[in-house]
SEGU-229608 format. One record per residue: y negated, x, z negated of N, C-alpha, C, O in turn; residue in three letters. Coordinates in pm, whole numbers, plus 32768, in hexadecimal, padded with zeros to 4 digits. Atoms other than C-alpha are relative to their C-alpha. Layout:
BEGIN
YXZYXZYXZYXZALA/...
This chain:
BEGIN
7FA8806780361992815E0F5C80087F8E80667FA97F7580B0UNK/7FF580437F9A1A21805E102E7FFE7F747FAF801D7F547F3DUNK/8017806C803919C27F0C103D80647F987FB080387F537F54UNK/7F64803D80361B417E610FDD7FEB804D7F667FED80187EF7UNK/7FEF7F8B808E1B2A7FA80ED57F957F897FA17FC47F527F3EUNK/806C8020806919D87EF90E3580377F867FB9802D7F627F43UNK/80218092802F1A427DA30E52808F7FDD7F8D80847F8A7F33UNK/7F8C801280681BB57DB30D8D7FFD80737F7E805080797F23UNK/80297FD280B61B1A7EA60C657FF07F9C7FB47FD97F2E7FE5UNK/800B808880581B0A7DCD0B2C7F637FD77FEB7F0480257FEBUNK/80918063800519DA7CEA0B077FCE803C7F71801A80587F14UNK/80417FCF804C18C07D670A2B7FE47F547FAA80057EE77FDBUNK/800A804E802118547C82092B7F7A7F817FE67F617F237F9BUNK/8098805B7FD616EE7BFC09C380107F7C800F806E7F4D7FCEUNK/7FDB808D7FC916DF7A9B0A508018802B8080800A809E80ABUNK/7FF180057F9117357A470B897FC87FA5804E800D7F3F803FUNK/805080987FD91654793E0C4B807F8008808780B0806E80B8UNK/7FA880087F92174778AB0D657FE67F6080417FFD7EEF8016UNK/8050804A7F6516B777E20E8F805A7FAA806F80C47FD5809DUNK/7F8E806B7F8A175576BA0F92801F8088806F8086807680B1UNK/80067FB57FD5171D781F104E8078805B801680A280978079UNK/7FA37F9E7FEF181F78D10FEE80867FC0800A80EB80068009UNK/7F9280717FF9191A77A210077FF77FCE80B780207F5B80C9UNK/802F7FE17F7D18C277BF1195808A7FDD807080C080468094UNK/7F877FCD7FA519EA778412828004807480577FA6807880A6UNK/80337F8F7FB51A0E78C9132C80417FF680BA80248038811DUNK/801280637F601A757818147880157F91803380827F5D8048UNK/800D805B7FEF19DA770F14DF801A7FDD80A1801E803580F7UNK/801480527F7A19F0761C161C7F66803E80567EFE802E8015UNK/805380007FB818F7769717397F917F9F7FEC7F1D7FB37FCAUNK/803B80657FCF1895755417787FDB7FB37F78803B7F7A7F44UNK/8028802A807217D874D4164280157F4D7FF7801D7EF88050UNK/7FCA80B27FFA1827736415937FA37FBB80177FE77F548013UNK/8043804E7FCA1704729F15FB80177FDC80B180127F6E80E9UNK/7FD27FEB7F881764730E175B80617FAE802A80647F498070UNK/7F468021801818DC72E9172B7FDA7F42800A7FF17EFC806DUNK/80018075803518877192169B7FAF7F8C80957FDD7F1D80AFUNK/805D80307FAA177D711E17BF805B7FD6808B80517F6D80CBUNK/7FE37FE67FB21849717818B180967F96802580AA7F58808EUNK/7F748046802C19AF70CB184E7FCB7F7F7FE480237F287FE5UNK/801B80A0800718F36F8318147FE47FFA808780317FBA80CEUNK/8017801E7F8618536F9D194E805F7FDD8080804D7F8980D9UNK/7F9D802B7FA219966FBD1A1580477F957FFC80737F56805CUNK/7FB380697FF41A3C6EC819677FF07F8A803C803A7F318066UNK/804280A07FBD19396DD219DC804D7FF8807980A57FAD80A4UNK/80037FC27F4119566E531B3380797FE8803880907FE880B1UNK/7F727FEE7FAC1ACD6E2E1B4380017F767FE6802B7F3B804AUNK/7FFA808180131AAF6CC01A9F7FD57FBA806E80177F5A8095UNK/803D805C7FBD19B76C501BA0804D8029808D805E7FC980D8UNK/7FAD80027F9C1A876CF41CC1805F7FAE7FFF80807F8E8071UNK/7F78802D800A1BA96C461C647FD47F408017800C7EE78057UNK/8059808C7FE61AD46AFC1C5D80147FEA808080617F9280A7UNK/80367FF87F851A5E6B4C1DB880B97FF9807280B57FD280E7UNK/7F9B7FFB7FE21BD96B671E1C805B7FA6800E80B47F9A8062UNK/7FDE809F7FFA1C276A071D9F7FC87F9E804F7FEF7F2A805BUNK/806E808C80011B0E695A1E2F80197FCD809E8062802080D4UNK/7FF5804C7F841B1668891F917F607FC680047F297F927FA3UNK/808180567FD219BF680C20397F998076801D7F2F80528050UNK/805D7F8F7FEB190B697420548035803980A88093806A80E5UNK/7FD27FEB7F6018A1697A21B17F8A806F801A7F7080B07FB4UNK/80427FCC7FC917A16A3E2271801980BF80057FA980E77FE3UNK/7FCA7F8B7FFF18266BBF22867FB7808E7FBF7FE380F87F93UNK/802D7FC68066170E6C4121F77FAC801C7FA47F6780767F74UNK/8044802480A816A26B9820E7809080507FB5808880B67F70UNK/7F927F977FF018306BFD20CF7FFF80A37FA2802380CE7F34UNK/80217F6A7FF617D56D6020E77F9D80517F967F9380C67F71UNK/80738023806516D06D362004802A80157F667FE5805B7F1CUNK/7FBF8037806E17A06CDC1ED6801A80C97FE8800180E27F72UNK/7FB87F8C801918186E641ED17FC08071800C7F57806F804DUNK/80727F8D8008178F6FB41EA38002804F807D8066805880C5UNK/7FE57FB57F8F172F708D1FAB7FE0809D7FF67F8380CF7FB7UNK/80477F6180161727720A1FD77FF9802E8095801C809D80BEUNK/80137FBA7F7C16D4720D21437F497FBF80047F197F4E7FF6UNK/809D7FED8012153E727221527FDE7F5E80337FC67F1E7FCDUNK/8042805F7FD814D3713D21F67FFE7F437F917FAA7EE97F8EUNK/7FCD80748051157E701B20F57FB7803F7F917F7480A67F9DUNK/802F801F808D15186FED1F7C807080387FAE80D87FF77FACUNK/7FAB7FA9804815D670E81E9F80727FAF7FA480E87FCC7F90UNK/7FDA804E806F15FC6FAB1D9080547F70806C80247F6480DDUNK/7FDF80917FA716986E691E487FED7F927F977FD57FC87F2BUNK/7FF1804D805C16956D0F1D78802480127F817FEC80137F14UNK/7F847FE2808717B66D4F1CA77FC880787FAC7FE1806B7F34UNK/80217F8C805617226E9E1C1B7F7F7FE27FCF7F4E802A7F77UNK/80988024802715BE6DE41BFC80327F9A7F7E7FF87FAE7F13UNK/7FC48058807B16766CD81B018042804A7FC88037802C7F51UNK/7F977FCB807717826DD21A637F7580557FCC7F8B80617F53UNK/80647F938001164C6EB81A3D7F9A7FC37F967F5680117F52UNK/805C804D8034157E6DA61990804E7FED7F948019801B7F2FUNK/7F7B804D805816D46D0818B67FC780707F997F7F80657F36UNK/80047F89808116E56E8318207F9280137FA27FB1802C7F2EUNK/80777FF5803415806E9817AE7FAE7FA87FB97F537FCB7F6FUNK/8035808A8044151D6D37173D7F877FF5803A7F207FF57FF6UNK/80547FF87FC0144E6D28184E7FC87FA08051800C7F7780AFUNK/800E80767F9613696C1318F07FC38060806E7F7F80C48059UNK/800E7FCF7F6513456C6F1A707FAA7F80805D7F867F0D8044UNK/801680677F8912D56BC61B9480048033805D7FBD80968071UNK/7FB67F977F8C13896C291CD47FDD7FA6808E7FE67F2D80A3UNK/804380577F7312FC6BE21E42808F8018805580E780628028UNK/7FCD7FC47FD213CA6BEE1F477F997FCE80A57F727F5E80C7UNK/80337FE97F9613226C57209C7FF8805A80787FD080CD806BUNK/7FC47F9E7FD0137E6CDF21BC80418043800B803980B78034UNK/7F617FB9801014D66D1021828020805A7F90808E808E7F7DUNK/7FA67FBA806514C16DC2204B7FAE7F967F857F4C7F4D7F98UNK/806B8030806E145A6D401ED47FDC807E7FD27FF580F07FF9UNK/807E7F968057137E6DFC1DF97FE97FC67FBA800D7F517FC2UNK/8049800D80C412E16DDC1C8F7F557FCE80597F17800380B6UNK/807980207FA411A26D051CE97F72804E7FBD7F9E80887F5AUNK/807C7FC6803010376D9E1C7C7FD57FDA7FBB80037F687FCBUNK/80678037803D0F516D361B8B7FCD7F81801E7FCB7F247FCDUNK/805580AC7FBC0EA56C061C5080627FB38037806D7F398027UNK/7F8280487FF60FE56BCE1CE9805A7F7A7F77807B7F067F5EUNK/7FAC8025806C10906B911BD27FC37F947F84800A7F557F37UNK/8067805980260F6C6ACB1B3380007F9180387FF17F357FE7UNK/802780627FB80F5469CD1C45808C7FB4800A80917F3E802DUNK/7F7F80267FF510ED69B71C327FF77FA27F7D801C7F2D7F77UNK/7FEC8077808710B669381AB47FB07F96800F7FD07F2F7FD4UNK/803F8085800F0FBE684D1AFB80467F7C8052804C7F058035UNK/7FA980527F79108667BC1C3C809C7FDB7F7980B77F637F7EUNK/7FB08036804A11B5679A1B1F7FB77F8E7F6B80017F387F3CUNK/802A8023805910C467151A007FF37F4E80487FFA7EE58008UNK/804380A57FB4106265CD1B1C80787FD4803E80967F5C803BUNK/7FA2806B7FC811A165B31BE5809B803D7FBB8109800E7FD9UNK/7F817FDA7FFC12A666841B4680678046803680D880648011UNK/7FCF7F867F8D12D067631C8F7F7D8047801F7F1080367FE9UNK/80557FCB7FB0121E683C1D6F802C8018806A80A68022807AUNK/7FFF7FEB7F3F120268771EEF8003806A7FF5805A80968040UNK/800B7F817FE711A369E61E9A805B80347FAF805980AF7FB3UNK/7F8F7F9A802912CA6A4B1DCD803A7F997F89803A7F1E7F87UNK/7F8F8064803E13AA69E81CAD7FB0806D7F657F6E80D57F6DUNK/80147FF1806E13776A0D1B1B805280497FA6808D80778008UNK/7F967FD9801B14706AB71A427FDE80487F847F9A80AF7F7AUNK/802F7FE380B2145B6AD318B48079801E7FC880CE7FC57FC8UNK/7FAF7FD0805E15466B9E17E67FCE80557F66800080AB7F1DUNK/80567FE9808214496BC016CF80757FE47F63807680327F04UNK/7FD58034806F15326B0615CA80E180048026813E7FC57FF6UNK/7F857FFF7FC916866B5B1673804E80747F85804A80EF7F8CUNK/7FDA7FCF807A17356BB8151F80A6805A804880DF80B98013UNK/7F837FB47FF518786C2915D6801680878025807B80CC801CUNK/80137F607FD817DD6D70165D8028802E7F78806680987F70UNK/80487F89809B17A46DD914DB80AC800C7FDC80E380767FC1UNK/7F507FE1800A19456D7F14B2801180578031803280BB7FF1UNK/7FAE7F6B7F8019996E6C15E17FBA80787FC7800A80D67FC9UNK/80637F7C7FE318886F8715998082801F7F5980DE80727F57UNK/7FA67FED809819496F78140B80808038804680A180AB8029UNK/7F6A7FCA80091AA96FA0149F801580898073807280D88082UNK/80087F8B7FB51A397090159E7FEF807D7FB2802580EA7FC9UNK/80297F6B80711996717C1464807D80057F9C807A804B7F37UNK/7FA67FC0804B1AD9717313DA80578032805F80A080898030UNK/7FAC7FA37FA01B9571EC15057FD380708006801B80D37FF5UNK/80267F747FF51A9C72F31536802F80677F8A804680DE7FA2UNK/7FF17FAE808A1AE5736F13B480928015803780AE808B8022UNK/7F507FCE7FFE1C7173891419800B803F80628074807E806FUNK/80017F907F961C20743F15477FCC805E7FD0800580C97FE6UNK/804E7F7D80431B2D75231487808E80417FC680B780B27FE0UNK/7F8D7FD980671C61754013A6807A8077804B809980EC8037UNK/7F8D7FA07FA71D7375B314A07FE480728064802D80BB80A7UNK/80567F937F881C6376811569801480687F9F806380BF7FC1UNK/7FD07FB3803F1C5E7746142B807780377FD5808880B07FD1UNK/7F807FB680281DB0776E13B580308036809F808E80828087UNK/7FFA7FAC7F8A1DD777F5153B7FB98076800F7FE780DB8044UNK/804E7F987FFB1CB078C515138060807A7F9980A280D27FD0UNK/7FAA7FBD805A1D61797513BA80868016802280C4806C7FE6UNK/7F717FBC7FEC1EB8797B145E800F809E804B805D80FD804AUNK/7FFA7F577FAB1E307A90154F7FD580767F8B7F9180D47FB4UNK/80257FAA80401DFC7B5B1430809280297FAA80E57FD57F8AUNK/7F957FE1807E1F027C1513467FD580117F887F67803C7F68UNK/7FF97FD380851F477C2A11F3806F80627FC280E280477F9FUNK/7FB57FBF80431FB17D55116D8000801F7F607FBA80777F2FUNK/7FAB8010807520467D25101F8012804D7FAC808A803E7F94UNK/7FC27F6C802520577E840F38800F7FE97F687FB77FC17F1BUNK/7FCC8009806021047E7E0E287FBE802B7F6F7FC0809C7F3FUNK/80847FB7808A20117E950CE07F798027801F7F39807A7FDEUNK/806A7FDD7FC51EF47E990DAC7F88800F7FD37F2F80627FE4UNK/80B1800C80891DD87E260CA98005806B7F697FAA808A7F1DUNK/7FE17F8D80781E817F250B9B7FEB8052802C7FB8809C7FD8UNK/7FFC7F8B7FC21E7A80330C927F817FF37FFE7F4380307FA7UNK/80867FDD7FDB1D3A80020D067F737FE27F857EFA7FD17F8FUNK/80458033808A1CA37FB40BBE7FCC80AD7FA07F7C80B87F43UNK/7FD47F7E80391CD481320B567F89805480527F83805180CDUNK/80447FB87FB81BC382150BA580288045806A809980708054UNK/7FE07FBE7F861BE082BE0CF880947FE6804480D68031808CUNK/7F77804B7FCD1D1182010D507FE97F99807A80147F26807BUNK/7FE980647FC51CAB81870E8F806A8036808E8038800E80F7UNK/7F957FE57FD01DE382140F5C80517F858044808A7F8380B1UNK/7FB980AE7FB61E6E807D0F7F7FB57FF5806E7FE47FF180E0UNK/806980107F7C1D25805A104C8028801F8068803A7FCA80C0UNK/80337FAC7F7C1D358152114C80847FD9803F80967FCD80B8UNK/7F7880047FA91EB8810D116580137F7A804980577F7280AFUNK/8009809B7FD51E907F9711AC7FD08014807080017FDA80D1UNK/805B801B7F871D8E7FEF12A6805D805180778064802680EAUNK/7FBE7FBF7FC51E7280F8132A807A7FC8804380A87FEF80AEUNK/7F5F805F80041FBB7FFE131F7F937F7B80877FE37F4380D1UNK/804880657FD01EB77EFD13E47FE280648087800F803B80F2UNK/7FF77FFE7F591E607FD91511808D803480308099802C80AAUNK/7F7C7FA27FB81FC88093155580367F6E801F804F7F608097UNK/7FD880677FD720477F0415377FCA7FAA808180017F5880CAUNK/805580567F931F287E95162180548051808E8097802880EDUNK/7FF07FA27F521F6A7FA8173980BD7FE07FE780F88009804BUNK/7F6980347FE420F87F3016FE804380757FC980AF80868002UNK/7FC57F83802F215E80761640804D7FED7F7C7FFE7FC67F25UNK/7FD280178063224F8058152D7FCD80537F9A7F9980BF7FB5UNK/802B7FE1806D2200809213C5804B80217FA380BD7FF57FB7UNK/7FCE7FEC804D2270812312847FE97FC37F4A7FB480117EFAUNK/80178031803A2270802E1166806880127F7F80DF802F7F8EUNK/7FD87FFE807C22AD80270FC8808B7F588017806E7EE98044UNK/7FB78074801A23F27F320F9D7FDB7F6E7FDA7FFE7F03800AUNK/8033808F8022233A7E350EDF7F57800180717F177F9B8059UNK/805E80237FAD22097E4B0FE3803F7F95808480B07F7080A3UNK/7FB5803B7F91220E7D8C110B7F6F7FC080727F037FA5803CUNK/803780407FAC21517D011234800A7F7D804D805F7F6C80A4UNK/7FD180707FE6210E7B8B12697F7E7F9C804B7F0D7F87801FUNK/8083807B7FD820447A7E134F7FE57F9A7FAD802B7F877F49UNK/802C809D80301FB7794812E1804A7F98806A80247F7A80DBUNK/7FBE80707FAE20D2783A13467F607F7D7FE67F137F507F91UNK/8062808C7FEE1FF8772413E880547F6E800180A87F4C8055UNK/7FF780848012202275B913537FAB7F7D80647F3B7F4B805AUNK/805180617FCC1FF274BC144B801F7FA27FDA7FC07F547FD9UNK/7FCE807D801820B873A913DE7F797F907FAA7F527F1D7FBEUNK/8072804F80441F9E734D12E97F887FB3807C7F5A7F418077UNK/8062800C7FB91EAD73501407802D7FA980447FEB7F438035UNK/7F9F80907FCD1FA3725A14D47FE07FA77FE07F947F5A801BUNK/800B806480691FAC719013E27F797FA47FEF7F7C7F2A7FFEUNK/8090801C80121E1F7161139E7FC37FA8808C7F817F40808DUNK/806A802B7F9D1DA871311501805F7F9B803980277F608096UNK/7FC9807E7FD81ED0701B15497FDC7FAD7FC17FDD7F427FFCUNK/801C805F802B1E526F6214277F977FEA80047F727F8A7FC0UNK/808480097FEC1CFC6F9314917FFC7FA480867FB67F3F8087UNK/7FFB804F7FB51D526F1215E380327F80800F80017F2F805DUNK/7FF6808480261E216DED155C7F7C7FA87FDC7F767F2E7FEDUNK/80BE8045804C1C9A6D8414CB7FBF7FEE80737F747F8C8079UNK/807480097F7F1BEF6DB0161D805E7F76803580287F098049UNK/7F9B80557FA71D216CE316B97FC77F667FE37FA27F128035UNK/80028081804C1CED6BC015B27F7C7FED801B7F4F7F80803DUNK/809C801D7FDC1B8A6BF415E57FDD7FB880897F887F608096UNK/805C80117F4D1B4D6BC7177280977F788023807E7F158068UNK/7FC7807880211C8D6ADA1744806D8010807F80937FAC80BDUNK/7FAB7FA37F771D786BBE1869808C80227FCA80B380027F59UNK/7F887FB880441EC06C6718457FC980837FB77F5480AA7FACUNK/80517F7A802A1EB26DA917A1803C80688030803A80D47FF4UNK/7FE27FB97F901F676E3E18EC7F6F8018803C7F4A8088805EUNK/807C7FFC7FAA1E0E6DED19897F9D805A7FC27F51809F8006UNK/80727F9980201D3C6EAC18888024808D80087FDC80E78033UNK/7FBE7F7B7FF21E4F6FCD185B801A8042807B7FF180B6807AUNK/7FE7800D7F9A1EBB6FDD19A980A37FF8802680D57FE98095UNK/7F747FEA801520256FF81944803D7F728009801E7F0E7FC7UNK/7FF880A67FFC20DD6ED419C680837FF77FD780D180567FD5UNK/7F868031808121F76E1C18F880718012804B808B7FD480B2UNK/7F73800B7FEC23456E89191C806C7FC37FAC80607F8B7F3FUNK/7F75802D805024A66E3418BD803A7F7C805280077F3380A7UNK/7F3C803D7FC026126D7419177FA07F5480597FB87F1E80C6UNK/7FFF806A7FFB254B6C3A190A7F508003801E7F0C7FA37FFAUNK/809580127FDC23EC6C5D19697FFE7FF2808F8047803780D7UNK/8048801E7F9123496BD41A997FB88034803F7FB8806480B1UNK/809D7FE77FE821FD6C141A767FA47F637FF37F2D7F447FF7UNK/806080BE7FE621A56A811A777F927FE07FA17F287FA47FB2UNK/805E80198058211E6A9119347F79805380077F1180187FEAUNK/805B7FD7800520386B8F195B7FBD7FD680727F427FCF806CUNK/805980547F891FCB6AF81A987FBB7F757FF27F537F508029UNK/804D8068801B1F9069B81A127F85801F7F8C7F127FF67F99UNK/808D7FD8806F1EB16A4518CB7FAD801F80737F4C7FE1809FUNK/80A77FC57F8B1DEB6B0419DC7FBE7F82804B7F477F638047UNK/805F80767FF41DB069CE1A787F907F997FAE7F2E7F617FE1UNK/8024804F801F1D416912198F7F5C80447F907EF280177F66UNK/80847F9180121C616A3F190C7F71801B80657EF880238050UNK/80527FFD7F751BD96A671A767FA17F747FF97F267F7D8000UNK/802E806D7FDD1B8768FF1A857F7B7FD67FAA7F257F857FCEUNK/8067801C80661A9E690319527F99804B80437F448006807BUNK/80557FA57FD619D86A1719C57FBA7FCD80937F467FDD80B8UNK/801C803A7F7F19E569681B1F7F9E7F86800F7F477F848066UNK/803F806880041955681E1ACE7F9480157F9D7F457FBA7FB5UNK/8070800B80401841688019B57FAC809C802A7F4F80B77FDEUNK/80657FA77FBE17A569DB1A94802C800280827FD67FC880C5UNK/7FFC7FF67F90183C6A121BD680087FA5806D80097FD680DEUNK/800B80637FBE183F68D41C7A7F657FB17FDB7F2A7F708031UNK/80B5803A800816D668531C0B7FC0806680317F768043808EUNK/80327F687FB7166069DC1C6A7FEB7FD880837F7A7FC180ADUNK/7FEA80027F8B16D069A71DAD7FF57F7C80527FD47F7980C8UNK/8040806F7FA816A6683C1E067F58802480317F278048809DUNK/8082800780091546683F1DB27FD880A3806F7F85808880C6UNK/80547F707FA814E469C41E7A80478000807E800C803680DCUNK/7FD980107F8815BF69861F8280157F7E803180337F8380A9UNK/8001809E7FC915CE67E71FB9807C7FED801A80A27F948067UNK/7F7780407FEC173C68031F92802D7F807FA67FDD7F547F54UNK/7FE68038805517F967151EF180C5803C7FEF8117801D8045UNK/7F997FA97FE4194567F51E8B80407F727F9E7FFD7F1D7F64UNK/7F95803B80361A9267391DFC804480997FC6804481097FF9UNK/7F997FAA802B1B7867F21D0F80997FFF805980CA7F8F806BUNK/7F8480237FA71CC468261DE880A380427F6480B780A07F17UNK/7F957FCC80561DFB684B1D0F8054804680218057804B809CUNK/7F917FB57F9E1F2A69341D4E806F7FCE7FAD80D180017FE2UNK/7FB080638050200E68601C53808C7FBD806280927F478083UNK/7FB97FE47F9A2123687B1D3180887F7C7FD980C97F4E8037UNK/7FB38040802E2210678D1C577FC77F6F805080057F3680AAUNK/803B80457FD120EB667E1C8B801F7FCA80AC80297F5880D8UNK/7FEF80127F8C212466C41DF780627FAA803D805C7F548095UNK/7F7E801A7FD1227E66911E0580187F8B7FBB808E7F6D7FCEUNK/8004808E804D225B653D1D2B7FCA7F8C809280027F2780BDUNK/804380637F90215D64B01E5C8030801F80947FE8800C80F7UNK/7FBE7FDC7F6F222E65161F84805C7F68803B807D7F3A80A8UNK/7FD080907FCC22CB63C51F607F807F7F80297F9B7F158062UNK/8057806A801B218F62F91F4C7FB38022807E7F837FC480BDUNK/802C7FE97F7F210463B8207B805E7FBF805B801E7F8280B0UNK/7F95803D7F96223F6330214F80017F49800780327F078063UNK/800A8087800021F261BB20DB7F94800080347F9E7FD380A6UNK/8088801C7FC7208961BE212B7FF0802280A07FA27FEA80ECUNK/802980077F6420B06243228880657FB5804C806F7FDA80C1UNK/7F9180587FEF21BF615522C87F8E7F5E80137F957EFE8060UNK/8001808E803B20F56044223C7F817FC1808C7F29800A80B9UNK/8054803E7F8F20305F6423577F6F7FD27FC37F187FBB8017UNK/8058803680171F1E5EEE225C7FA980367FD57F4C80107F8EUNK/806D7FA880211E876024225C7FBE804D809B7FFA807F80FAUNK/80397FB67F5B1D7D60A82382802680907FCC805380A67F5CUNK/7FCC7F767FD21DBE622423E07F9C80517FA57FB780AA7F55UNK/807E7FCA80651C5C6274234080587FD37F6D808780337F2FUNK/7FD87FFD809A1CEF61D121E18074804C8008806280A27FB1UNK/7F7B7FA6800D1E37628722027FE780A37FF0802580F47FABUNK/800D7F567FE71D9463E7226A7FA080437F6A7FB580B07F36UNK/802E801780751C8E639D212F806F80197F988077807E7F53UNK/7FA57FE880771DC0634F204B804580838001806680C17F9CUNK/7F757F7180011EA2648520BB7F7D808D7FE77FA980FA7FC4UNK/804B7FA7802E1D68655F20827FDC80177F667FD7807F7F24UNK/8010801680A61D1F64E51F238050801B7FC28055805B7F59UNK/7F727F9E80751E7965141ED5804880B58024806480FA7FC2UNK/7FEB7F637FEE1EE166811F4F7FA9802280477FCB800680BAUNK/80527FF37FDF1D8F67001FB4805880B5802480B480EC7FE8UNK/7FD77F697FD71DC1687620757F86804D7F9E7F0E80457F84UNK/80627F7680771D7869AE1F737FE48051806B8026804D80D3UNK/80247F9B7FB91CCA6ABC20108065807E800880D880847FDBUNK/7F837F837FFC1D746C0320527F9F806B7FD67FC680DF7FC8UNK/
């Protein structure tokens, strides 16, 4: 007796105990959701604090620089800055990061001991820098809207998994096969299933028929734009920058989403990546704007001031720096 044969005979009238087990998705995502989830916060940091690092003016030395970024050539530090803070953000993690000898690193035990006491008396340290994301409530936002993306990917992974499969359809199938020794539908289904596989045409009952599982994505669309609208509002960006999809139409620019990102960037910039980095590297970084309107507002005010006689060359070169400072490339 075949297993399809057992399972569409009519139900005896025992109990049935039935288990989260047998409610199972039967294909899941590889990549499991703690993973999924770890992983998608982590980058986001990673792309936040790049984008920081992109605004900023005053980061000198080439490679402290160099430093800031990951490396996969044997001799550098696999992690760079930015992946030692996005790495910490994701986890709610206090750290303490040296930097020496051109690369940083996670400091040791005694290290990292002698760093808190040097912050407990002056508030710094000579041997490295401090860095607490113990109470950083916005990871627990992101990790939430990340475990619901993963569920709508689980979702459409399955209805992809079930589309590669057919359904063949036979007309009275649970009456037929309900009938002692009536399992003839069986064998023909299975029969109608390889001649269709190897591409061989078939001979089917009028009301039978053979059909995929149409896949619904629109739902899934739907879910993970309004999931990323939440991250957007969250980190305080466009939601080109989290999607990657950038705003079209008759009348779009792009200005707006350039200015949100700024002003997203800038938060992130002034309360971790600019104290990070003063303090472990002795910079002192400025936010640089790319506010391009701004620009074109002070293009007149640059032409009075270097005009004007009651300013030395030092205050003039000061003012024209403060006001359109050069972005990095």
């Amino acid at each position: 007796m075949s297993i399809i044969g057992n399972i569409l005979r009519p139900f005896d009238r025992s109990p049935t105990v039935i288990t989260d087990k047998d409610f199972n998705t039967p294909f899941k995502i590889s990549l499991c959701r703690d993973d999924f989830i770890k992983i998608k916060t982590e980058n986001l940091y990673k792309k936040i604090l790049h984008r920081c690092y992109s605004r900023t003016e005053g980061a000198t030395d080439e490679i402290k620089i160099a430093s800031l970024f990951d490396s996969k050539e044997k001799s550098g530090a696999s992690n760079g800055l930015i992946s030692l803070i996005a790495i910490a953000m994701a986890n709610n993690q206090e750290q303490a990061i040296i930097f020496n000898a051109g690369i940083v690193r996670i400091a040791n035990y005694q290290e990292k001991e002698q760093i808190k006491k040097d912050y407990e008396t002056n508030g710094r340290s000579s041997l490295g820098v401090l860095i607490d994301f113990q109470n950083y409530n916005l990871t627990e936002l992101i990790k939430s809207y990340y475990s619901m993306i993963y569920d709508s990917l689980d979702s459409m992974n399955t209805q992809l998994g079930l589309a590669k499969a057919l359904q063949i359809k036979i007309n009275s199938l649970r009456a037929t096969v309900s009938m002692a020794g009536k399992d003839e539908p069986v064998q023909q289904a299975k029969e109608i299933n390889e001649a269709l596989t190897n591409g061989k045409s078939v001979l089917l009952d009028k009301n039978d028929s053979v059909e995929t599982l149409t896949i619904n994505s629109e739902s899934v669309e739907k879910a993970i734009f309004v999931v990323n609208c939440l991250i957007a509002t969250e980190i305080g960006t466009s939601l080109s920058f989290v999607n990657g999809e950038l705003t079209t139409g008759m009348s779009a620019t792009g200005e707006a989403d350039s200015n949100a990102d700024e002003y997203g960037f800038q938060d992130f910039f002034n309360s971790i990546f600019k104290p990070i980095c003063d303090k472990l590297y002795g910079w002192n970084l400025r936010f640089v704007s790319d506010d391009w309107r701004y620009f074109s507002a002070m293009i007149g005010s640059l032409i009075i001031v270097e005009n004007s006689a009651l300013l030395s060359e030092e205050q003039k070169k000061a003012f024209a720096d403060r006001l359109m400072p050069i972005a990095k490339k």
